[in-house]
N, C-alpha and C positions, 0 to 999 in steps of 0.2 A: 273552310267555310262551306264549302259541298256537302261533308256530311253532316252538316247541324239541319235540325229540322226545323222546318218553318215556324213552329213558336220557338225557339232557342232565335232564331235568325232576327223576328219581328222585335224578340224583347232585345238583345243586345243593339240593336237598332233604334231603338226607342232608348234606351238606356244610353247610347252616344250620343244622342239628338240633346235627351234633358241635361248629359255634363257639359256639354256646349252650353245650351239656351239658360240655362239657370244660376252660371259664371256669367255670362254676359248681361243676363236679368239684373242680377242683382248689381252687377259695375253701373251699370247704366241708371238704375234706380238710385242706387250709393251719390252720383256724379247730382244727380240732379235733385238728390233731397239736401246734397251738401250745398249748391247754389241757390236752393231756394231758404237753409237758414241764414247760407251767408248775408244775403239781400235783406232778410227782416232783419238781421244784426244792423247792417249798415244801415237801414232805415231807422233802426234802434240808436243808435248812438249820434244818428243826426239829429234824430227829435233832443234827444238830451243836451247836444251841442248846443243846439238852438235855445233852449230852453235856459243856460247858461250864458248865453249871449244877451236873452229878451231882462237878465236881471242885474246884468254886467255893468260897471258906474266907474270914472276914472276923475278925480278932481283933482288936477296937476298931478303929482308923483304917487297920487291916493288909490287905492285901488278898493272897490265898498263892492262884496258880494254878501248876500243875506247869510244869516244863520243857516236858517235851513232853505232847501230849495226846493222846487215843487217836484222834482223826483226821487220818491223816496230811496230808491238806488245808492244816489250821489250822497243821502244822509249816515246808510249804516254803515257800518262797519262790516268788513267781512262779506260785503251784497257781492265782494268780486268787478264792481265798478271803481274808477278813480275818475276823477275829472283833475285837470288844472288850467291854469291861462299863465300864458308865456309872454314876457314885453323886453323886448331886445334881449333877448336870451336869458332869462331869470324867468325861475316859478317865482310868479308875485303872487299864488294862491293854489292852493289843494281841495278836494271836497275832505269833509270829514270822513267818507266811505274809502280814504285811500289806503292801501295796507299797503306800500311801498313809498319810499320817498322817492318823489318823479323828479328827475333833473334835464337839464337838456342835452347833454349829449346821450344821454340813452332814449331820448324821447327821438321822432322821427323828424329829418328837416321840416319848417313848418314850410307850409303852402305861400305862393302867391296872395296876396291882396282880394277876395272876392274868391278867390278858387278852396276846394276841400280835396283832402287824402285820407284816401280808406286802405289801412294797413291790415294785410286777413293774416298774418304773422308775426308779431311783433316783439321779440328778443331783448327784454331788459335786463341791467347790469345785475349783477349779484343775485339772480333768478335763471332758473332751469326753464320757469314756464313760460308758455307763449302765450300769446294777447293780440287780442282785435282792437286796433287804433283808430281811430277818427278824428279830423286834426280841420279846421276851419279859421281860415287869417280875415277880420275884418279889420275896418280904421275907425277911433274913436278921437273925440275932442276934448284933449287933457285942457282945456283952457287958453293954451296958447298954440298948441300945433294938434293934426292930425296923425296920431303913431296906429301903427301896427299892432293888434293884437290876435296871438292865436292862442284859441282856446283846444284843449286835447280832453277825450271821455276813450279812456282804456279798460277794456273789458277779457279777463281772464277766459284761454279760453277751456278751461275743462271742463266746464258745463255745456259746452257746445259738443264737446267732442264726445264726453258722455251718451247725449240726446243724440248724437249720431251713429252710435257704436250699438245702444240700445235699438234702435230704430233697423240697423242693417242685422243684427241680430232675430229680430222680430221676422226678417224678410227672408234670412232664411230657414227659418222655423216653418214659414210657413208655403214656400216653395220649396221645402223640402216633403210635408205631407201632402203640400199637391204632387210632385212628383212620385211619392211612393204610391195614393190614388189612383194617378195616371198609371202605372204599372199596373197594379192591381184591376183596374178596367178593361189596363189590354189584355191581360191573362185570361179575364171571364170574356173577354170579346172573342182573343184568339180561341177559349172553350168553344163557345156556341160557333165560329166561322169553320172551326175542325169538327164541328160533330157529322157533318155527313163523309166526311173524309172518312172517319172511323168507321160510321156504318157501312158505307161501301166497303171498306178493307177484310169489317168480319163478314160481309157475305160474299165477299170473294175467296174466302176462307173456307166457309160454310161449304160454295161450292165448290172448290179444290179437295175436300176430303167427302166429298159426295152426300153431307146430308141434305142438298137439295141441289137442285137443278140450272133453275134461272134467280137474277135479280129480282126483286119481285119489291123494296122495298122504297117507299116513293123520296125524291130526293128534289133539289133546288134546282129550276131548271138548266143555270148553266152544266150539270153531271146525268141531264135526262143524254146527251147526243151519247156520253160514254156508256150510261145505263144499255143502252139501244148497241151497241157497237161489242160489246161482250156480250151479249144475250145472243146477238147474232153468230158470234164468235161462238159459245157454246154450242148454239142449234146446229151449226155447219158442222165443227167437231164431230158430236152424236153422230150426223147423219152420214157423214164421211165414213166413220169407222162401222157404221152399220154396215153403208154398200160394201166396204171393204170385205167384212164376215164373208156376208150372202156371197161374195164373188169368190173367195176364196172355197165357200162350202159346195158350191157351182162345180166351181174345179175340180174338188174332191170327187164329186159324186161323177163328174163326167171320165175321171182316171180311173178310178177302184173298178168299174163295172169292166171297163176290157181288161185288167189284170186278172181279176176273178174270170172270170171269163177265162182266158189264158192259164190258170191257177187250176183251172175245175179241168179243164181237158186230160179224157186219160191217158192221151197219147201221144201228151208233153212230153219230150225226152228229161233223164235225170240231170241231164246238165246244163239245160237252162229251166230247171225248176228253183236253182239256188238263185240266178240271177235276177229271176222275175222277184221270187222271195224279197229279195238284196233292194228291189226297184218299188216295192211295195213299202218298205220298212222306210226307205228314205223320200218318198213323198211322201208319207203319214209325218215323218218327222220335219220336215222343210214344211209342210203347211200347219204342221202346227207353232213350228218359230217366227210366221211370218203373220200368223195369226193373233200372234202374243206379244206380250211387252206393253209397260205402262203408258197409256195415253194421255193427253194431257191438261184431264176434268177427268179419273178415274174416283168415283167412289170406294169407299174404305168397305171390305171385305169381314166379315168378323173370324178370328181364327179359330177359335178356340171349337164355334161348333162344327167347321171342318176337319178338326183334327177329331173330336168324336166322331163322327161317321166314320170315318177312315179305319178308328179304332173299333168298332160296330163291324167292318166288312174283313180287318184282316182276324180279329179272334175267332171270323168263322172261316176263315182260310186257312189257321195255323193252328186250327182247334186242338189235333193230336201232339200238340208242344205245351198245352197249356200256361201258354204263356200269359204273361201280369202285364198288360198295356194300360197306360194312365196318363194323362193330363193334367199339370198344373201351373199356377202362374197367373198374368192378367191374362185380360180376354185378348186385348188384340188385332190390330186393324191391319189388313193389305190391299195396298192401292194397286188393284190391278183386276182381270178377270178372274172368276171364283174357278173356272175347268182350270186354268193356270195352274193357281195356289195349289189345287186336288191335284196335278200331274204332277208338281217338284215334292209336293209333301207324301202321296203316296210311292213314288217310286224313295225314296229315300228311306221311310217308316218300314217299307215292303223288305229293304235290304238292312235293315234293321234288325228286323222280327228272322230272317234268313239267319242272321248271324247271333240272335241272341240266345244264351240258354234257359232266360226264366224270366227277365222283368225286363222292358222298355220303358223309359221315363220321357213323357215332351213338356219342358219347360219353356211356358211364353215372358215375357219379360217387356213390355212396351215402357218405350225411351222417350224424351219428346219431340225426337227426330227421326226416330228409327223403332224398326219393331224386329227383336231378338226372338229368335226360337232356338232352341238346344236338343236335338235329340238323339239321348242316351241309352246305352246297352251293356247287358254284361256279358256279351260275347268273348272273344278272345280278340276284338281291336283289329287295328290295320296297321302294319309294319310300314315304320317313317320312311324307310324306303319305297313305298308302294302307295305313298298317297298322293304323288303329283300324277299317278297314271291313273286314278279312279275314275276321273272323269272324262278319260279316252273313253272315244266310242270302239268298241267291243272288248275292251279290256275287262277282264273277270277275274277277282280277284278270290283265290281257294276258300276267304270265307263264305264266299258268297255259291253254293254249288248249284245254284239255278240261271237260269236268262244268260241273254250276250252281252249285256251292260249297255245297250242300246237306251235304256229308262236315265241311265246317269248322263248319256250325251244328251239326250233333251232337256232335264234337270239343269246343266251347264248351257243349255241356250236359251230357255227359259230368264235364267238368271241374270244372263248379259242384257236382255232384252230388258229387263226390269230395273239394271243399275245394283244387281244384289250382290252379296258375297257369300260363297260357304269355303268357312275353317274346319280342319280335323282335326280332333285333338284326342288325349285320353282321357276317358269319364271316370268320373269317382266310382260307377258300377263294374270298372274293369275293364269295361269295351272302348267300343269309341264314342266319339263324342262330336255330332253332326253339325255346327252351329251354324244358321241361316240370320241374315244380317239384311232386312226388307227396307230400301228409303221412306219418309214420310212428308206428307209436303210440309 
């Protein structure tokens, strides 16, 4: 449940909410449209009771009900109503709408004297189907005594159960497209409730690969306190790694001057001329590893025209080789300072061009994580024995018959400081083959 994202969270939320609410909607709705047909039924077949009662005539053992009766029900055939009247347990009478012979033991006890029963299920012989009873005991004047008669109006109930089935059918027809509505609301609600969420994400985006600076874009006030809280977050940043420069550049210039100084004297002995040397080389390289490395709002660098200049300064430093330097691939972005990218990429191109006899190739290659650079030579390569030491500092390897390798230990601090890799491997041109491996946010 953690990793689901707040519209995946809102809708399965909503979507438990409506299998609950609309199971019990409809139970409840079901429960109480079933009690309010049963009540018009039972008020149904009391009028008709009655109405059999208001025509009802007994002249001693005689029993005179009309032809026809004033509900047209009790006339047809087939209506699904029966009526009969009971006297000491004998049907002395049926309507003619009865499609069953009524008898009395399948008929329900009659009532008391004065009292009525309302049966909502009623189970006759030689029938599957169920039936709604209504059963009313008055006393009548055969002439000589007051008896007992109950009069019964039974009524099939498929037609009720139909009108019931249809009706919850209907209901969930139509809480079912209010619920997929509801869905579909919350989706265009959680839309518009995420759109500043989005916007902020891409211009935090924006600003992580450096095409711009600050927030600038206006938001709902509950996200002005965060707007304000990263913008100050950035400003700080800048400014931090500004003072940092200047103090580190500070350094620099307040060291160099007495080494030079020292450096320039002609009557330095020879034996500490290497060491000052040795003490010059490694504060140039210690301030410049402490000076480097990705920060964390660096704008994206483009490579491609670093790597032509590079290629501009060494074909006129290795002009008697005539060498074939070229550039291809995408352009290429590096999150980091551009003097960086210029120290790892020329010292590496430099000892390239060292070792190559005719063409260097630099292939860019941008990933959507990461940006590849490959750079190829047709030199005579580096023995797999000899490539975990390349990147010692003073290590110099025979192809290379220039410099102390001092360019490849800052390349190697460089690279840590930025989260990079470089692999050796063998280039299709024969030599080796440099591949640089730059993170991306």
């Amino acid at each position: 449940m953690l990793n689901l994202s707040l519209r995946l969270r809102s809708l399965l939320i909503a979507t438990l909410a409506l299998l609950v609410f609309i199971p019990v909607t409809v139970f409840t709705l079901s429960q109480a449209y079933t009690s309010s047909l049963e009540q018009a039924k039972y008020s149904e077949l009391k009028l008709m009771n009655l109405a059999m009662i208001s025509v009802f005539e007994i002249d001693g053992n005689i029993v005179q009900m009309p032809e026809m009766l004033y509900d047209e029900q009790l006339n047809l055939p087939d209506s699904g109503y029966s009526g009969a009247v009971i006297i000491d347990n004998e049907v002395v009478w049926q309507s003619a709408s009865a499609f069953i012979e009524l008898t009395q033991p399948s008929l329900p006890t009659a009532p008391a004297v004065g009292d009525e029963a309302f049966i909502r299920t009623l189970h006759l012989d030689d029938t599957e189907a169920r039936f709604f009873a209504y059963s009313f005991t008055a006393e009548f004047d055969n002439g000589s005594d007051y008896i007992p008669v109950t009069f019964y109006v039974v009524n099939d109930r498929s037609a009720f159960i139909e009108e019931r089935d249809t009706f919850l059918w209907s209901v969930w027809q139509y809480l079912g497209v209010l619920a997929i509505s509801l869905l579909i609301l919350l989706l265009i609600g959680m839309n518009t409730l995420l759109q500043p969420v989005r916007l902020l994400i891409n211009e935090i985006q924006r600003t992580s690969t450096g095409t711009q600076e600050r927030l600038t874009e206006h938001y709902p006030p509950e996200f002005t306190p965060l707007k304000l809280s990263i913008n100050q977050l950035l400003s700080g940043e800048a400014e931090q790694r500004e003072r940092y420069k200047n103090s580190l550049g500070d350094l620099a210039h307040s060291l160099k001057t007495p080494l030079a100084v020292a450096l320039g004297t002609k009557s330095l002995p020879d034996s500490a001329q290497e060491p000052l040397q040795q003490i010059d080389t490694l504060i140039q390289r210690q301030l410049k590893r402490a000076a480097s490395g990705a920060g964390n709002w660096q704008q994206g660098v483009p490579v491609k025209p670093v790597i032509k200049q590079l290629i501009n300064a060494l074909n006129k430093v290795y002009q008697d080789k005539s060498l074939q330097l070229q550039v291809s691939g995408d352009d290429g972005l590096f999150y980091g300072d551009k003097t960086d990218l210029m120290e790892i990429l020329g010292n590496l191109m430099d000892n390239a061009c060292k070792a190559a006899s005719l063409k260097v190739d630099v292939i860019i290659k941008q990933l959507p994580r990461q940006t590849e650079l490959h750079i190829n030579d047709d030199g005579p390569g580096i023995p797999p024995e000899q490539i975990a030491q390349i990147l010692n500092r003073g290590q110099r390897l025979d192809t290379y018959t220039e410099g102390q390798g001092i360019g490849m230990a800052v390349v190697a601090d460089l690279l840590t400081a930025y989260e990079s890799k470089l692999t050796i491997n063998r280039s299709a041109l024969g030599g080796a083959s440099i591949k640089l491996t730059f993170p991306a946010p």
